[in-house]
N, C-alpha and C positions, 0 to 999 in steps of 0.2 A: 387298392381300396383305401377310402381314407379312412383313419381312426380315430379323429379330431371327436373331442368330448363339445358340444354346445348344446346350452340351456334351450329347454324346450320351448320356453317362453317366449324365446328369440326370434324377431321376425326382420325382413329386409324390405327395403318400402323405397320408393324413387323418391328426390328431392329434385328441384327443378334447377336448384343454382349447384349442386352437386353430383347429381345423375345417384346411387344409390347409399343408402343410408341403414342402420341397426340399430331394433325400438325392439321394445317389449311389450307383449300384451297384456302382464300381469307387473302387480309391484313387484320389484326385488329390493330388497335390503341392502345395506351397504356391509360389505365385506363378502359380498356372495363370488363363489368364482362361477365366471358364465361361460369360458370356454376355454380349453387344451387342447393348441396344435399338436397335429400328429401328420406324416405322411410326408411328403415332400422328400428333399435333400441338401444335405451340408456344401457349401460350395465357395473355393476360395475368390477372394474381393476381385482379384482379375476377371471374372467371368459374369461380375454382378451386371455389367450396361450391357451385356446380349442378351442377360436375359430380359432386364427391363423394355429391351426394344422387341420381344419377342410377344408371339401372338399371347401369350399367359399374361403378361401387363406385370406390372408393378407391386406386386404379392407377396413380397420376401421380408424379413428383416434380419436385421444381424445378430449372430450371437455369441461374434467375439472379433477381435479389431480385425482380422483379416477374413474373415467366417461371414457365411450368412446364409440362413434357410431360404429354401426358393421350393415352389412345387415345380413338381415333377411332368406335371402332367394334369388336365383340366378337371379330373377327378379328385386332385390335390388342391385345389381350391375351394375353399366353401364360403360359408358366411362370417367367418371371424375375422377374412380377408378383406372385408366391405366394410368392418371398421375405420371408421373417417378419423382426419385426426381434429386434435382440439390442441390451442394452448394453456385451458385452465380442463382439464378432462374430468372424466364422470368414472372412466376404466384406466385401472394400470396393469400394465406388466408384473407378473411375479414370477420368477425364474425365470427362466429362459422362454417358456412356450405356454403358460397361462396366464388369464386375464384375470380379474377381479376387481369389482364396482369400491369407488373411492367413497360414494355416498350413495344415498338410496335412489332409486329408477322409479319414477313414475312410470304410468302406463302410457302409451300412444303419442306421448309427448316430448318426454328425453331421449333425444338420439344420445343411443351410445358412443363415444369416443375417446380414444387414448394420445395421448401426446410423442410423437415420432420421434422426440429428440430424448425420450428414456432409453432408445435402440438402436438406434444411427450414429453413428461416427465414420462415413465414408466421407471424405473430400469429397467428391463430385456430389452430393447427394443433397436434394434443394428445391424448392419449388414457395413461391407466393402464396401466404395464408390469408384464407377471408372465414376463418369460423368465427368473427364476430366476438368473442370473448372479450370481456373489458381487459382482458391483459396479452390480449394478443401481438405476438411479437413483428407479425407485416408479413414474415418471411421465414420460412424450417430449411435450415441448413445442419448441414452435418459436425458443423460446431457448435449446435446451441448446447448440447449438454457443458459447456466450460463457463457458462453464465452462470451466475452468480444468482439469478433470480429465478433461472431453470432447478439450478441446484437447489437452493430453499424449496422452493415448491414442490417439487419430488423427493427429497431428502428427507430420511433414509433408504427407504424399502420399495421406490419404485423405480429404480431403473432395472434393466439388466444385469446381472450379475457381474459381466464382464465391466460393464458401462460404471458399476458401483466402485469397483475398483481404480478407478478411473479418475472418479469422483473422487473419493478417500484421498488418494496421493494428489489431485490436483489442489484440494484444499488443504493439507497439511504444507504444499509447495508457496501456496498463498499465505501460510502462517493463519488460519482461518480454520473454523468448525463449528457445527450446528449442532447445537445441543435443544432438545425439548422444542422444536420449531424454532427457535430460534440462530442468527448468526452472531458469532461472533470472531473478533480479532483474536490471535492470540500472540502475544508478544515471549518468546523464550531466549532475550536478548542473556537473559539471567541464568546459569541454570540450575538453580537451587527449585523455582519453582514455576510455574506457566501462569503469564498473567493475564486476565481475562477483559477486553473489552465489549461489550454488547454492542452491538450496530442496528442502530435502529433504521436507517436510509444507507444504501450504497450512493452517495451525492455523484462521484467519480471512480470508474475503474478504468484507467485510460491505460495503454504500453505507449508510450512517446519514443523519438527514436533512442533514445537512454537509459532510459529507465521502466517501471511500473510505477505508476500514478495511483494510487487512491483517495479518497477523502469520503470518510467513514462520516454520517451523525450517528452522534454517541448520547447515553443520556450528559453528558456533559459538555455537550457541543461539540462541533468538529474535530477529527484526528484526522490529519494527514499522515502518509506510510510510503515510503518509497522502496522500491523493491521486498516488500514484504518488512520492513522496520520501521514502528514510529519516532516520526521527528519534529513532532510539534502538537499540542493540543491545546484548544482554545481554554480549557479548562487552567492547563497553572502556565500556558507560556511566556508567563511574566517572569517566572523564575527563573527559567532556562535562558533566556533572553537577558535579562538583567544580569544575570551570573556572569553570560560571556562579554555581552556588549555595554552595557550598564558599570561595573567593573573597569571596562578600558578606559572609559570617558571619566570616572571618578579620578584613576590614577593618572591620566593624563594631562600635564597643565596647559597646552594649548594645542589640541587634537583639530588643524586647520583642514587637512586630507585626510579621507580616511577609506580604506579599502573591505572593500565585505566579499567573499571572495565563497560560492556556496551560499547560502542562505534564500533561495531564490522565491523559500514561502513567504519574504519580506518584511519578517518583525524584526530584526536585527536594524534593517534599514530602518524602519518607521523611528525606532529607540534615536539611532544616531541625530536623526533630522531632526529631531527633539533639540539637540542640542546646539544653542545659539552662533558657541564658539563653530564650529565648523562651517564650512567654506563649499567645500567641493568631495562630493562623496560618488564613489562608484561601486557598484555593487555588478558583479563576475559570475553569470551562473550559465553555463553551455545549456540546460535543458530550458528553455524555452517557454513550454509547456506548462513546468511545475508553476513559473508566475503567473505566467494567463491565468492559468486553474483557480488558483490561488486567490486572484485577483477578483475572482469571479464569484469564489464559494466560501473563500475566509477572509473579509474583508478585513475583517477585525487586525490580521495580521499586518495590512498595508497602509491604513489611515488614510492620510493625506500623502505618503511619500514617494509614490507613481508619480505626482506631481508636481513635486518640488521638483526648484529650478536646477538644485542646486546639484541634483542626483544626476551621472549616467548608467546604464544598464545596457552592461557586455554579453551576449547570448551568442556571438558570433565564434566565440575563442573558447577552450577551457581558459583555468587559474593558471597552469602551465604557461601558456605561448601568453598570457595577458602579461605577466611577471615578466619572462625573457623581452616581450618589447618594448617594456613600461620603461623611462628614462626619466621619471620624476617620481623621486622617493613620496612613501607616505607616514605620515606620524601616526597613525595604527590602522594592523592588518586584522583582520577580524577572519578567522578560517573556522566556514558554519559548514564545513562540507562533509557528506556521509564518511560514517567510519570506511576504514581502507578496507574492512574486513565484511563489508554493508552490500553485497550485492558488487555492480561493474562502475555504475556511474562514475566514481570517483577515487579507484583503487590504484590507478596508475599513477595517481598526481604525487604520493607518498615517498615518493623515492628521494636519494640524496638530494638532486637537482631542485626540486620542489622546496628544501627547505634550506638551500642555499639563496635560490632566486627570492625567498623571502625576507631570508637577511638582508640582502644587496637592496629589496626594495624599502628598508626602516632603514637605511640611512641617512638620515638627515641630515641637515645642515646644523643646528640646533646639538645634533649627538646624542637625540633622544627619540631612539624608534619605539614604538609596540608594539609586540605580536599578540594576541589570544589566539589560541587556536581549541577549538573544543574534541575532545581529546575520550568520550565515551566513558562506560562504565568505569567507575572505581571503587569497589565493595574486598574485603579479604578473600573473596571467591573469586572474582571477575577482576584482575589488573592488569593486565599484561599487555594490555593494550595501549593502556595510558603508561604505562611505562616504556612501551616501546615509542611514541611520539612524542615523550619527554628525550630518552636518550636522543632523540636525531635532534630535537630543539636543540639540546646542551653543547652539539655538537659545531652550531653554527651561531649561539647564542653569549660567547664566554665574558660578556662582560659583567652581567649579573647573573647568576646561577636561576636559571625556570624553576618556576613555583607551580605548585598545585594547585589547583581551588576542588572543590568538592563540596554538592548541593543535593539535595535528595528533589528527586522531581515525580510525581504522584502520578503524572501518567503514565512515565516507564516501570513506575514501580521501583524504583531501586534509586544509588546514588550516582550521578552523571559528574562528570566533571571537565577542566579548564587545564590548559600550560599556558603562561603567561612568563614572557620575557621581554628584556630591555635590550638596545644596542648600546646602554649607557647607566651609570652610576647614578641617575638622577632620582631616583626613588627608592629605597630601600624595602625591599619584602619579609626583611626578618622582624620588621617593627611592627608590634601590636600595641602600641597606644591608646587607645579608644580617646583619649583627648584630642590626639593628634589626625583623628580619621575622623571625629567629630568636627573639628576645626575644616577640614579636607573637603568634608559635604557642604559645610557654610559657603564654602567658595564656589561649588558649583551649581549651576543654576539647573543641570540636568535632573537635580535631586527632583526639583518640582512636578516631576514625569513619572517619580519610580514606584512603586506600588511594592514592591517586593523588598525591595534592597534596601538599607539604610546603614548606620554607622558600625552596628553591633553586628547584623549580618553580614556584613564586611568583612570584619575582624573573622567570622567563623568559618568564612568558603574557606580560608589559609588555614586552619588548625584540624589536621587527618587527623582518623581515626588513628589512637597509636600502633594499632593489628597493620594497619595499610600505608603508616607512616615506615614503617620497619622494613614492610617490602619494598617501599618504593626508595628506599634509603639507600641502594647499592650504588644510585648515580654520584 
C-alpha cells in the first residue's frame, strides 16, 4: 500500500505535447508542501536502466550517489510521479522525498514542476528538454547539477541532501560560494583572510585541455581565474602588468627580442609592442585556449598586439622544450606563468632545468640578459614562495645578485611580487637615485604607455617591507 502524503488540491490532467501533467484546482501558496513519497524501494545505481526499461517507466530518483528510490510496484506510483520536469520550476525537493512550491500555484493554469537535476547525478541519465522556460538548458543530464547556473538557482535549499553536498564541496573546489543569491569568487591565495569577489555574469567556465578557464564580470569588469586563482583583472592590471613588464623595458637599454613566456591573457604582450625599440617579440603559452578566450572577452588585455607584425605566438610547445630549442638568446625573458604551487598548468616548468634554460637563453652578445619572472605573493605571512624562486634565480643568475620588487595589486587583495636578474653588471639594483631613475624615464619612450608606473613608483617596487626584507634576507 502506498503511503505517499499528496495535497488534495492536486490533480493530473493530459497535455498534448507531454502526455500527463500536475495542476491544482485551488490556489496554493508558496512554500506549501504538496507531496511526501512513501512506498517504493531503495536500490543500488547498478539496477537503475532495468528498471527504467521495465513496465513501471521512469518513476525513481536518486537519493544518494549510488542509491535511488524506484516503486516497487504499480500501486507505488501515484501522482507525484507525473511531475514533469521544468528548468526554471514552481516545486522543489526538500529532503529526500518531499516537495514544496517555490512560489505561489495558480489554479488550472500552473503545471506543477520540479527541476531533475536537484536529484540526478547518474552518468547515463538524460533526455531533451522542451519545457519552454526562458532559461532552459536544451537538454537534463546527469551533470547538470555542476553548473554554475543550475547552482545559483537552486542554491541553498533545493537539492537533495546528498546532491547538496556535492554542491558545497564542488564550489568550495571552484574557490566560489553563494551568499544571499548571490555568487561569488573567492580568492584565499592569502591566508589571513578570504577575499570576496562578486560575479555578476559567469562570461567563461571552460576546462581546456590544461587547465580551468574562467572569466568572471565583476562589478569592476573582468577577472580571469585559472584553475581556481585570479591572474588578471581589468580593474588594476595596469599594475601588475607594469610592475613586471613595464619594469623590464625601463631597466633595459636596448630590449631588441623579447620573450614572454606564460601570460597568454596578453597584456604583458600588448605592454612590450608599445615599445618602439623592440624588434621581434614571442610570446609562449601551451594553453591555447586561455588566448582565444581572452581575445574574445577581454580585449582590453590584447589591444592591437594579436596583430602586430612583429609578434609570434607558440601554443604548440610549453616554456620548457621552447627554451631547450631556442638557439637565439633574448635581451628579456618575461615569466607571467601561474605559480608552481597554482593548480598543474604550469608546476612542472619550476625545476632546475627551467631556470637553467633561462639563463642560457639572456645570453647575449651585448652581455646583458633580463629575466623578470613574477614570483607570487609577498606579505610577512605569505613568502616562501618568492623566496623559493628567488633562491633558484640566485642560483643560475650570479652576476648581479636578484632583486625583489613588491606591489600591492587590489584585486588579489594583498602584495604580489617580481625577481628580476641580470646576466651582467650593466645596471646596478642597489641604486635608488630618483634623479637617476627620473633621468632613465626621459630616455624611454615606453613611459608614454604607462598609466601606473613612473619614476617614484619605480624606486618603491625595490624598497621591502623591512618585516619581509629580513625574511627574504637569508639568500
Amino acid at each position: 500500500m502506498n503511503d505517499s502524503y499528496i495535497h488534495p488540491a492536486l490533480v493530473e490532467r493530459l497535455i498534448s505535447t507531454k502526455g500527463v501533467g500536475v495542476f491544482t484546482k485551488i490556489f496554493i501558496p508558496k512554500g506549501t508542501i504538496i507531496g511526501i513519497a512513501a512506498g517504493g524501494k531503495i536500490i543500488p545505481g547498478t539496477q537503475i536502466e532495468t528498471v527504467w526499461k521495465s513496465s513501471l517507466g521512469d518513476h525513481t530518483h536518486q537519493v544518494e550517489d549510488n542509491f535511488h528510490w524506484a516503486p516497487l510496484n504499480p500501486e507505488d506510483v501515484n501522482l507525484l510521479d507525473n511531475l514533469n520536469h521544468s528548468c526554471d520550476p514552481n516545486v522543489a525537493i526538500s529532503g529526500d522525498m518531499s516537495f514544496v512550491t517555490l512560489r505561489d500555484i495558480q489554479p488550472e493554469n500552473d503545471e506543477l514542476c520540479w527541476d531533475y537535476a536537484t536529484t540526478e547525478s547518474q552518468p547515463s541519465y538524460g533526455f531533451p528538454c522542451s519545457c519552454s522556460a526562458q532559461i532552459c538548458r536544451g537538454k537534463v543530464t546527469g551533470d547538470d547539477w555542476m553548473r554554475l547556473d543550475v547552482q545559483l538557482h537552486h542554491y541553498p535549499d533545493h537539492f537533495s541532501p546528498y546532491l547538496q553536498r556535492k554542491v558545497r564541496r564542488s564550489l568550495e573546489e571552484q574557490h566560489l560560494a553563494i551568499e544571499n543569491g548571490e555568487l561569488f569568487f573567492v580568492d584565499t591565495c592569502d591566508p589571513r583572510h578570504r577575499f570576496y569577489h562578486k560575479i555578476e555574469k559567469v562570461l567563461i567556465d571552460y576546462q581546456s585541455q590544461h587547465q580551468r578557464i574562467q572569466i568572471f564580470q565583476t562589478p569592476y569588469r573582468p577577472l580571469l581565474v585559472l584553475d581556481g586563482f585570479p591572474q588578471l583583472g581589468v580593474r588594476d592590471h595596469d599594475i601588475y602588468t607594469e610592475a613586471i613588464a613595464g619594469v623590464s623595458l625601463i631597466i633595459h637599454p636596448n630590449p631588441r627580442r623579447v620573450l614572454i613566456v606564460g601570460g597568454g591573457d596578453g597584456d604583458a604582450l600588448r605592454l612590450v609592442t608599445l615599445d618602439p625599440r623592440v624588434k621581434e617579440i614571442y610570446l609562449v603559452d601551451i594553453d591555447k585556449d586561455v588566448i582565444q578566450l581572452t581575445q574574445e572577452h577581454i580585449p582590453e588585455f590584447w589591444g592591437e598586439a594579436a596583430h602586430d607584425s612583429r609578434v609570434t605566438i607558440v601554443t604548440s610547445v610549453d616554456a620548457l622544450e621552447f627554451l631547450r630549442n631556442n638557439d637565439k638568446p633574448f635581451d628579456i625573458i618575461i615569466s607571467d606563468l601561474t605559480d608552481f604551487d597554482e593548480g598543474t598548468a604550469s608546476s612542472h616548468l619550476f625545476g632546475d632545468e627551467f631556470f637553467k634554460e633561462l639563463r642560457r637563453n639572456c645570453e647575449t652578445e651585448d652581455g646583458f640578459g633580463l629575466l623578470m619572472i613574477q614570483a607570487g605573493e609577498c606579505t610577512q605571512e605569505v613568502y616562501t614562495g618568492h623566496q623559493e624562486i628567488k633562491r633558484r634565480v640566485s642560483q643560475h643568475f650570479t652576476c648581479a645578485s636578484p632583486r625583489s620588487i613588491v606591489f600591492y595589486v587590489p584585486s588579489f587583495g594583498t602584495n604580489w611580487s617580481g625577481v628580476i636578474a641580470t646576466t651582467g653588471n650593466s645596471w646596478s639594483f642597489r641604486k635608488y637615485d630618483l634623479q637617476q631613475i627620473l633621468a632613465l624615464f626621459e630616455e624611454r619612450k615606453i613611459r608614454e604607455s604607462l598609466t601606473y608606473l613612473d619614476a617614484l613608483t619605480f624606486c618603491k617596487l625595490f624598497m621591502l617591507d623591512p618585516a619581509v626584507h629580513k625574511k627574504l634576507a637569508t639568500l
